[in-house]
Backbone as CSV, one residue per row, in Angstrom:
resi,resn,N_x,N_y,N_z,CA_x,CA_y,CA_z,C_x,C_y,C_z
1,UNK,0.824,-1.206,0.000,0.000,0.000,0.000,0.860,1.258,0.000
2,UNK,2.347,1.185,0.582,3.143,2.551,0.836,3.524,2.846,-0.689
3,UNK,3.451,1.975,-1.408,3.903,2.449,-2.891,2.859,2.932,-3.524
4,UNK,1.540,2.485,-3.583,0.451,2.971,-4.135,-0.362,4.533,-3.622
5,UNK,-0.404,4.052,-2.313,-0.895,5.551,-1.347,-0.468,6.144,-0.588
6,UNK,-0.979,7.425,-0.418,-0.360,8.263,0.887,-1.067,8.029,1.953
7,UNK,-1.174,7.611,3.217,-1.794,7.482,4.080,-2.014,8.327,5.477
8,UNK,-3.119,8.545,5.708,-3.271,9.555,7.195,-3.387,8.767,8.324
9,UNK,-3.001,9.033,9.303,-3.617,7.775,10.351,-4.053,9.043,11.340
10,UNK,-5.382,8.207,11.874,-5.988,8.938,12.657,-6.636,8.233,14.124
11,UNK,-7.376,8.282,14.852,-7.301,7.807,16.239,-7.599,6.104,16.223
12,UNK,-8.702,6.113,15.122,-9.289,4.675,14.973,-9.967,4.411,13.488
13,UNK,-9.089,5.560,12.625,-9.353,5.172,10.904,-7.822,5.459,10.655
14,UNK,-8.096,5.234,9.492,-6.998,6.160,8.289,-7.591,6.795,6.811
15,UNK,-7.262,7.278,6.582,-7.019,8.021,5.291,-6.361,7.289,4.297
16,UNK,-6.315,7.013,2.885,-5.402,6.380,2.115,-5.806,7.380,0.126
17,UNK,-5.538,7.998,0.208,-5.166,8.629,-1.062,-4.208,8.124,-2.045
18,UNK,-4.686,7.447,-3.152,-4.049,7.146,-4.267,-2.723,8.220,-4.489
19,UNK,-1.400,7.714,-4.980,-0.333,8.483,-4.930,-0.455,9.110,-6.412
20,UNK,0.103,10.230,-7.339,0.411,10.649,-8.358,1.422,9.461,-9.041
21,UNK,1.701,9.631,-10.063,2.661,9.165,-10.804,4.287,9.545,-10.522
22,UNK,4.509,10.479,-10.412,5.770,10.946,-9.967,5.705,10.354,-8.990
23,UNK,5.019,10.480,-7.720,5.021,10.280,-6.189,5.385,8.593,-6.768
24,UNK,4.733,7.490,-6.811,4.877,6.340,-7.105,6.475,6.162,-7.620
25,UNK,6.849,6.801,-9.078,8.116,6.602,-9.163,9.092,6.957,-8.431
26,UNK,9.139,7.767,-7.625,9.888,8.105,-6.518,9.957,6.943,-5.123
27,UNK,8.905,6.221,-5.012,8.596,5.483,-3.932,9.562,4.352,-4.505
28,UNK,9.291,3.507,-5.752,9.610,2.618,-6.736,11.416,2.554,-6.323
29,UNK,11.796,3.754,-7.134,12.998,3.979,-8.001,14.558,3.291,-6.822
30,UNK,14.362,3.640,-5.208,14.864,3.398,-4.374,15.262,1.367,-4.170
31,UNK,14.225,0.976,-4.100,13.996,-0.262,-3.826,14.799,-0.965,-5.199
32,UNK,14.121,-0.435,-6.493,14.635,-1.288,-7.450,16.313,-0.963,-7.779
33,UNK,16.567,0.430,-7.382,18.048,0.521,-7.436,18.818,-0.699,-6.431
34,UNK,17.991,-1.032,-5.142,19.160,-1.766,-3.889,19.068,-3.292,-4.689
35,UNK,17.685,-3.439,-5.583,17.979,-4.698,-6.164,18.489,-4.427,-7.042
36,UNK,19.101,-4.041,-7.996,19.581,-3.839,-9.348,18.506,-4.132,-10.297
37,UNK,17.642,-3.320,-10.094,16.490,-3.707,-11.524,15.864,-2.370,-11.674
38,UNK,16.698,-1.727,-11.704,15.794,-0.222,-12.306,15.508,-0.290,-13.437
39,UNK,16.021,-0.977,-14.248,14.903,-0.795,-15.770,13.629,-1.600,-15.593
40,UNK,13.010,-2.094,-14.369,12.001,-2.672,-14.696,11.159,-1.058,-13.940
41,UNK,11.298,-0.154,-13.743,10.851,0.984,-13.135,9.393,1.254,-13.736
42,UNK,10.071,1.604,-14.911,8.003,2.389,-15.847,7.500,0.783,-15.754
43,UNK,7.735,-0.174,-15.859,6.116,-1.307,-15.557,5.796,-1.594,-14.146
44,UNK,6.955,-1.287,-12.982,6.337,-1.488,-12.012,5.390,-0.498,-11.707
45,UNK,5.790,1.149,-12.188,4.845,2.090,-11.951,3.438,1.939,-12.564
46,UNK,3.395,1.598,-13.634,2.306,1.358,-14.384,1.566,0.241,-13.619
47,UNK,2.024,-0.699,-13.183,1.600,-1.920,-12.155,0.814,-1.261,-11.326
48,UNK,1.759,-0.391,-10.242,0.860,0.098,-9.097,0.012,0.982,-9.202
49,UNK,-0.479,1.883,-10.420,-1.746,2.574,-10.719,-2.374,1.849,-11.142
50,UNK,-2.521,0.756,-11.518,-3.445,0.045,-12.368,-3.831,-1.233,-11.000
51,UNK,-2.914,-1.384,-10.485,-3.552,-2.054,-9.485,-4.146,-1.532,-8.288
52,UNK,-4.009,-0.352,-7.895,-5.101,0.076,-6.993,-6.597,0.255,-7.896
53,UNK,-6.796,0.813,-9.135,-7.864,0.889,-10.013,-8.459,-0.392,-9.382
54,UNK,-7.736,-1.168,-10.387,-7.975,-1.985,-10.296,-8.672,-3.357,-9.105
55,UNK,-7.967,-3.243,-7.916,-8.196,-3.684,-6.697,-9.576,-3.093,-6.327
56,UNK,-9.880,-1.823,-6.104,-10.666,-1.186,-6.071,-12.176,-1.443,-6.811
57,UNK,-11.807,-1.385,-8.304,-12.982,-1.926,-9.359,-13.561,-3.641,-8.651
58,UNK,-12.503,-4.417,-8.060,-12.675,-5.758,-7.959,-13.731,-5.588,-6.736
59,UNK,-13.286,-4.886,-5.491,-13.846,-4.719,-4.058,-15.322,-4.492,-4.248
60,UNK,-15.371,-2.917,-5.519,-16.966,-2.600,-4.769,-18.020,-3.500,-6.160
61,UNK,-17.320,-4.253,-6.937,-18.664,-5.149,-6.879,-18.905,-6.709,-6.522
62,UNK,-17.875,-6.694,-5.794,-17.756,-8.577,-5.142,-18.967,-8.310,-4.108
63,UNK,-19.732,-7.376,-3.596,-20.257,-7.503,-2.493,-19.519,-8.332,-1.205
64,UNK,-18.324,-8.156,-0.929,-18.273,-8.756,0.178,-18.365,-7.682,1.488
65,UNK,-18.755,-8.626,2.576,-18.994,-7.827,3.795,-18.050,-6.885,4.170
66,UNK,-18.560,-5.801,4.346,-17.650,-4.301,4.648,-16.669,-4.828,5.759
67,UNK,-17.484,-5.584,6.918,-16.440,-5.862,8.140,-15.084,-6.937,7.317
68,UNK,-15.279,-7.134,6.305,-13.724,-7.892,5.850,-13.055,-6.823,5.300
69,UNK,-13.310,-6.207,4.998,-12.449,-4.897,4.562,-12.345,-3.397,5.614
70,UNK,-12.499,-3.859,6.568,-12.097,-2.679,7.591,-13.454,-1.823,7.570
71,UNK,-14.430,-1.988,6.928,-15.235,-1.105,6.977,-14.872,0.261,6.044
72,UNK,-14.623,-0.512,4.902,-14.024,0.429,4.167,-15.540,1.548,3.347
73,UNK,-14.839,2.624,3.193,-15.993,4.287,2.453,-14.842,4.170,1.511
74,UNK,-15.749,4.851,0.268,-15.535,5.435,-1.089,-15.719,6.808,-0.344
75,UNK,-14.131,7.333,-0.627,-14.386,8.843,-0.586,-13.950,9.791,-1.940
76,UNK,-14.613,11.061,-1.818,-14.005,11.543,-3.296,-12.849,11.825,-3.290
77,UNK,-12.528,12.054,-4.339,-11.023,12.567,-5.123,-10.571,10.867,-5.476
78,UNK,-11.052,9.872,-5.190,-10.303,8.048,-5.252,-10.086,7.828,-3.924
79,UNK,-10.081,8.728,-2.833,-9.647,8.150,-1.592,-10.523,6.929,-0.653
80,UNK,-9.780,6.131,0.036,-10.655,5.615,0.745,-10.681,5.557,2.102
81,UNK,-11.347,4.925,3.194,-11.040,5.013,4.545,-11.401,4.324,5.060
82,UNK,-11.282,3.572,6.092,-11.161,1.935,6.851,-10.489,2.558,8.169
83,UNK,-10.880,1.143,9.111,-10.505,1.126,10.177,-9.361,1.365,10.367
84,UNK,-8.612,1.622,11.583,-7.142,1.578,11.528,-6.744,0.506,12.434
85,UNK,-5.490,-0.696,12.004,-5.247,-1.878,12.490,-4.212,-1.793,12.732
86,UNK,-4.137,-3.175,12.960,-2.159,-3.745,13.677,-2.339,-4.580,12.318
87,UNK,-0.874,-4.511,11.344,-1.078,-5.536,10.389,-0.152,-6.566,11.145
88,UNK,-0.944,-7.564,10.466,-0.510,-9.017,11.176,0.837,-9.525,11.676
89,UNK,1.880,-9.196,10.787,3.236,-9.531,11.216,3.361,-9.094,12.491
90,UNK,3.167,-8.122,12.516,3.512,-7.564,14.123,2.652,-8.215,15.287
91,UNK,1.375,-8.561,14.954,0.673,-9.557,15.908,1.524,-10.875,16.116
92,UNK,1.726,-11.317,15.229,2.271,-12.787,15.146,3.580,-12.936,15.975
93,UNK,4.495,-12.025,15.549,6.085,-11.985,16.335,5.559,-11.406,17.801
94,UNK,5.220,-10.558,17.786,4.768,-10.311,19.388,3.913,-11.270,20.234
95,UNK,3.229,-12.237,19.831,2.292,-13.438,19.995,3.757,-14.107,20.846
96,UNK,4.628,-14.209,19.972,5.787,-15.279,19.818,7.174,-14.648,21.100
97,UNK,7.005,-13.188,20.608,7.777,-12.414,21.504,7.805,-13.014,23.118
98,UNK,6.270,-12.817,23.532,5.598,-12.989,24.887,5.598,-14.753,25.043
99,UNK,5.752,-15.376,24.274,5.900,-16.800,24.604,4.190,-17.472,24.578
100,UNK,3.094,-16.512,23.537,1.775,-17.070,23.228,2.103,-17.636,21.841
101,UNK,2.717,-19.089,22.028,2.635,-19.966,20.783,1.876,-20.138,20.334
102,UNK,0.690,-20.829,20.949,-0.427,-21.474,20.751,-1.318,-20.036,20.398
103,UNK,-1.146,-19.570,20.459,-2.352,-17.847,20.471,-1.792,-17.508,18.985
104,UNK,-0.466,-18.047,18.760,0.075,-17.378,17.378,-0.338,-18.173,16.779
105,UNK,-0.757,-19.408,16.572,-0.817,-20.418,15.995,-2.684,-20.293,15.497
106,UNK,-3.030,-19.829,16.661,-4.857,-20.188,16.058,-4.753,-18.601,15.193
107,UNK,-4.078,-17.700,15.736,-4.205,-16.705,14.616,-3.690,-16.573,13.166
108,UNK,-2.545,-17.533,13.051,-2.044,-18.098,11.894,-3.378,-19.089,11.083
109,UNK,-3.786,-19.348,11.560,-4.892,-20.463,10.713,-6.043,-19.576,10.639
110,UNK,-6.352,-18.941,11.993,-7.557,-17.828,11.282,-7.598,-16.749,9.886
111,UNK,-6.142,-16.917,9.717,-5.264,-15.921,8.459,-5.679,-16.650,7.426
112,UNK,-5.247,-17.901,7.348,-4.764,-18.701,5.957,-6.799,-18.849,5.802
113,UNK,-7.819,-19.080,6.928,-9.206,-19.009,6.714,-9.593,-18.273,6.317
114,UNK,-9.427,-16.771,6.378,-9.579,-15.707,5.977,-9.469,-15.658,4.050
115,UNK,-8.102,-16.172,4.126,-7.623,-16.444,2.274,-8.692,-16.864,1.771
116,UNK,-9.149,-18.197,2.158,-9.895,-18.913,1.815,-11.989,-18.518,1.753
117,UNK,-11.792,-18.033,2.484,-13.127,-16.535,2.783,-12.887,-15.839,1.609
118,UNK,-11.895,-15.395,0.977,-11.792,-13.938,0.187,-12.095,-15.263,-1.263
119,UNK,-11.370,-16.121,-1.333,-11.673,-16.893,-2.315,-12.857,-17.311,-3.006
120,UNK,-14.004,-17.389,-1.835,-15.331,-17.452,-1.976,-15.897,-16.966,-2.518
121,UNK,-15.287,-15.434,-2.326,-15.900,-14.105,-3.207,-15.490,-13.762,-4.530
122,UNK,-14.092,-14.598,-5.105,-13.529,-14.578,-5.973,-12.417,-13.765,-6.434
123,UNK,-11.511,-13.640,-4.817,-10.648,-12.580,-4.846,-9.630,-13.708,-4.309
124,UNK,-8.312,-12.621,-4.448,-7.063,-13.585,-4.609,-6.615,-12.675,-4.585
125,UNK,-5.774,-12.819,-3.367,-4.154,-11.509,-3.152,-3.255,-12.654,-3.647
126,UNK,-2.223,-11.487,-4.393,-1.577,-12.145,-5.583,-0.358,-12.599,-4.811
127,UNK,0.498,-11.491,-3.591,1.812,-11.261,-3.250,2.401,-11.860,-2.260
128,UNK,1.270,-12.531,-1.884,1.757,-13.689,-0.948,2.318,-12.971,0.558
129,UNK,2.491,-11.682,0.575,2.794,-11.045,2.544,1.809,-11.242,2.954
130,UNK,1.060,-11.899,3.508,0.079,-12.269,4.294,0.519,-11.524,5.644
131,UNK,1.363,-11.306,6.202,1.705,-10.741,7.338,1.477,-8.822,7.039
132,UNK,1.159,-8.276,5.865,1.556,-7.237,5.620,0.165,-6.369,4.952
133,UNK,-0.505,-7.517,4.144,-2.175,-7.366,3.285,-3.330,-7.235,4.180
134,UNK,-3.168,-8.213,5.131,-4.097,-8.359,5.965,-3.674,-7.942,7.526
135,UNK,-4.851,-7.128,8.640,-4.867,-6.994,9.639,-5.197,-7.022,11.127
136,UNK,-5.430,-6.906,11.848,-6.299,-7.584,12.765,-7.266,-6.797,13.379
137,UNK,-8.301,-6.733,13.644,-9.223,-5.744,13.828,-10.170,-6.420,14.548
138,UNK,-10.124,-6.380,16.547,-10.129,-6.311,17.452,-9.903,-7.908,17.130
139,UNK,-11.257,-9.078,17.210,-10.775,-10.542,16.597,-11.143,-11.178,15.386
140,UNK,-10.978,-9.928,14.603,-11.104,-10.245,13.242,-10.209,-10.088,11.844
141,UNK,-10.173,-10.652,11.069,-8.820,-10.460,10.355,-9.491,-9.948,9.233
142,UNK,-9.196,-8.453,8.827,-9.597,-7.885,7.385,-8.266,-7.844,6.251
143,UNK,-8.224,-7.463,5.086,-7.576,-7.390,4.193,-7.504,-5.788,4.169
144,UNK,-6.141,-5.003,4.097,-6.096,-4.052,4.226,-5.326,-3.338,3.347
145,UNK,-4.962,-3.836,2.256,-4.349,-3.486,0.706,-5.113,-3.774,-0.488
146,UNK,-5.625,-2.933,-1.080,-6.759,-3.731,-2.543,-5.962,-3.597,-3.603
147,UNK,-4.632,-2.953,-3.465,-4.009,-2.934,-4.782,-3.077,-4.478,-5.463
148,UNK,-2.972,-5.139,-4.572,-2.843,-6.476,-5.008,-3.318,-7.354,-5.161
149,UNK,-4.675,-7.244,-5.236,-5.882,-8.498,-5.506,-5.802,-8.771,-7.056
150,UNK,-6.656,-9.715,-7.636,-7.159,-10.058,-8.236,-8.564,-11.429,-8.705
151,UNK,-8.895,-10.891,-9.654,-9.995,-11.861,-9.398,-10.107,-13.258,-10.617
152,UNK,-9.138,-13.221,-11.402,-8.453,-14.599,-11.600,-7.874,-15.812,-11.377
153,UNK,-8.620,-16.713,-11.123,-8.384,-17.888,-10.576,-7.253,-19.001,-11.166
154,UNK,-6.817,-18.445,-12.271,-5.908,-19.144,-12.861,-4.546,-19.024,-12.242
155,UNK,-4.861,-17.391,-12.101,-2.715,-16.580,-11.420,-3.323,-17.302,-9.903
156,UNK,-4.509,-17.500,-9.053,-4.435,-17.860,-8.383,-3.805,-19.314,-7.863
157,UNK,-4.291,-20.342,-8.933,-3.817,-21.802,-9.026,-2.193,-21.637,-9.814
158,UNK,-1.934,-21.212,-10.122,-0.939,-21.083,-10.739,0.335,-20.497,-9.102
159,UNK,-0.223,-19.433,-8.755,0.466,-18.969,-7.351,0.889,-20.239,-6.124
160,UNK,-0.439,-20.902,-6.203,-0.517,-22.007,-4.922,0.518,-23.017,-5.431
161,UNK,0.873,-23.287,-6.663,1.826,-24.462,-7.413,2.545,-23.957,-6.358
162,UNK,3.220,-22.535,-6.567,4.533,-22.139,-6.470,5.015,-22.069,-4.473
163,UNK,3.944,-22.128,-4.196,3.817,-21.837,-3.011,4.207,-20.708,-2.387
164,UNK,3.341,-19.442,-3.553,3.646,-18.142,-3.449,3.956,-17.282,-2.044
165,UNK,3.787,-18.004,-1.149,3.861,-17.406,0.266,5.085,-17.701,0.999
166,UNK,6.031,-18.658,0.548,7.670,-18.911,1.517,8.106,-17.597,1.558
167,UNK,8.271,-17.431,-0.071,9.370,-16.380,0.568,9.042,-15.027,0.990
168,UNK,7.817,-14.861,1.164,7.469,-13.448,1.522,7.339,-13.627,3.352
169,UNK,6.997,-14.539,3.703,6.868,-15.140,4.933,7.867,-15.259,5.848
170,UNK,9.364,-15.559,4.841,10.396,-15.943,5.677,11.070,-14.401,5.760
171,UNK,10.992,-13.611,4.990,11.436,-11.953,5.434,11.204,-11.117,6.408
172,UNK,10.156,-11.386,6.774,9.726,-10.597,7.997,8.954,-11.454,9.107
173,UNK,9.633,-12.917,9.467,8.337,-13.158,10.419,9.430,-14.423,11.038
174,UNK,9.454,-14.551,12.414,9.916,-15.048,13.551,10.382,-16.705,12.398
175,UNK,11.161,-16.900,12.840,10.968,-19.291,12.727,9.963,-19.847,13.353
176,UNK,9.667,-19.300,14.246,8.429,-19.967,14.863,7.005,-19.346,14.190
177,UNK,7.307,-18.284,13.635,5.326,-17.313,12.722,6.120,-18.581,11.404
178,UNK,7.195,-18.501,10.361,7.190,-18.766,9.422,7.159,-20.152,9.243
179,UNK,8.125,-20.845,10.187,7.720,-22.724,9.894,5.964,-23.001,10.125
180,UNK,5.356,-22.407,11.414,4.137,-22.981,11.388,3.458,-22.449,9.986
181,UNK,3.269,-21.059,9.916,2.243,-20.984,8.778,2.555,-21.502,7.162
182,UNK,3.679,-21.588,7.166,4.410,-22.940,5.916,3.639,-24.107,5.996
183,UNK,3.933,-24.617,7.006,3.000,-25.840,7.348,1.905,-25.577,7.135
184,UNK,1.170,-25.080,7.486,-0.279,-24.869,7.871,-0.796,-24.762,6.226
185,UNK,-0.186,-23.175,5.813,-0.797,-22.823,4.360,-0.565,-23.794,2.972
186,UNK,1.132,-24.891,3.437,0.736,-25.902,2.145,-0.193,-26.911,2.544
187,UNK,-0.905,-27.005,3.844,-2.131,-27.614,4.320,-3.396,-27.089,3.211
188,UNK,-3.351,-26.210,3.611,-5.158,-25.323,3.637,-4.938,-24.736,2.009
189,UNK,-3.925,-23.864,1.982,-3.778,-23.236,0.569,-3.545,-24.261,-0.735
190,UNK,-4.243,-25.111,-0.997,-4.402,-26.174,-1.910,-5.079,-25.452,-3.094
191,UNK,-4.770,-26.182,-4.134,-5.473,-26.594,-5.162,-6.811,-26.923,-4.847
192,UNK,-7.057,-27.833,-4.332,-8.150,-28.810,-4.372,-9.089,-27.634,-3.399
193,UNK,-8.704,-26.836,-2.573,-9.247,-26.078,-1.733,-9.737,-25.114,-2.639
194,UNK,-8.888,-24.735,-3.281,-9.420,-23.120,-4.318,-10.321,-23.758,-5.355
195,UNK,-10.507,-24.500,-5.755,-11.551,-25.115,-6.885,-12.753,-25.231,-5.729
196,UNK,-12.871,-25.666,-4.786,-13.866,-26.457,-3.879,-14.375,-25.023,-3.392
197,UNK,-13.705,-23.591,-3.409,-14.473,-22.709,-2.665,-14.468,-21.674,-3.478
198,UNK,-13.853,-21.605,-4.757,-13.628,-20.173,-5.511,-15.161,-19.797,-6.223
199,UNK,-15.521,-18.471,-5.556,-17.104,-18.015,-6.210,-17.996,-18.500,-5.736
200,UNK,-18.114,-18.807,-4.723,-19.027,-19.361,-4.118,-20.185,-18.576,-3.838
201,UNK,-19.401,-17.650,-2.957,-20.606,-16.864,-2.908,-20.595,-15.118,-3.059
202,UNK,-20.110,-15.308,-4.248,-19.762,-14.682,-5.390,-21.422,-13.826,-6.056
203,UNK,-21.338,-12.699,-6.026,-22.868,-12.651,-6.463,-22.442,-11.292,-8.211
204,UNK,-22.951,-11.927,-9.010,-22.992,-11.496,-10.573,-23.652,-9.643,-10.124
């Protein structure tokens, strides 16, 4: 979301304003220099305007329940506004911090349930940070980035081959957040799972 929007935070919302084009390449240009891939610069920019549109176009006609999305408003100018959360990584390592294994553990599976919830509706976060997309909101887990969704089930089955979630998992999240939810998500995050629940309740 820090590449796509500018964000306000406020006592118990936020603010999130779509960024300009300049603003975006500026956000971009840093990151892809420390990897050495600045010529992939103009498609990642083009990526992240088109995927908040985009994310956005997907959200307000899936009908899914506002409380999975923070309670998210359409505001003018493109902005939007939602609850304000703890995103998950930081729940999970602090779970782990304090020595609540087992507390990290049912919240790790309430996560990967959650995936599987959004699937229903016919959505699919593409990027696999599960610790970073989604947040926790008091005991509920919303999705709190729309610029990486999609509603293709193919990049979705195609993602789960790969087991799109190691390596985003193992960057920012304890041995104890990343071996269990490894485990857990090549459990639950199946094939056979995304055919058995994708569109379900999905409304045209």
């Amino acid at each position: 979301m820090g590449w796509q929007a500018n964000i306000e935070y406020f006592e118990d919302y936020v603010i999130k304003t779509p960024k300009t084009e300049p603003e975006i390449r500026e956000s971009i240009t840093k990151y892809l220099n420390s990897k050495g891939k600045i010529e992939e610069l103009d498609k990642k920019v083009k990526d992240m305007q088109t995927g908040w549109i985009e994310g956005l176009r997907i959200i307000s006609k899936a009908k899914i329940p506002l409380k999975m999305l923070g309670y998210l408003e359409f505001l003018d100018g493109g902005k939007i506004k939602q609850r304000r959360v703890r995103v998950l990584e930081e729940v999970w390592n602090e779970l782990v911090k304090n020595g609540k294994i087992e507390e990290m553990k049912i919240l790790v599976d309430k996560t990967l349930e959650f995936i599987i919830e959004l699937w229903k509706y016919g959505i699919h976060e593409k990027t696999g940070k599960i610790g970073y997309e989604f947040g926790l909101m008091g005991k509920d887990i919303i999705l709190i980035d729309f610029g990486e969704i999609c509603e293709n089930k193919n990049t979705a089955e195609k993602q789960i081959t790969k087991k799109y979630w190691q390596n985003s998992i193992n960057e920012y999240c304890t041995k104890e957040v990343s071996d269990y939810l490894n485990m857990k998500a090549t459990k639950m995050l199946t094939t056979t799972n995304l055919n058995k629940n994708w569109g379900i309740k999905k409304i045209s």
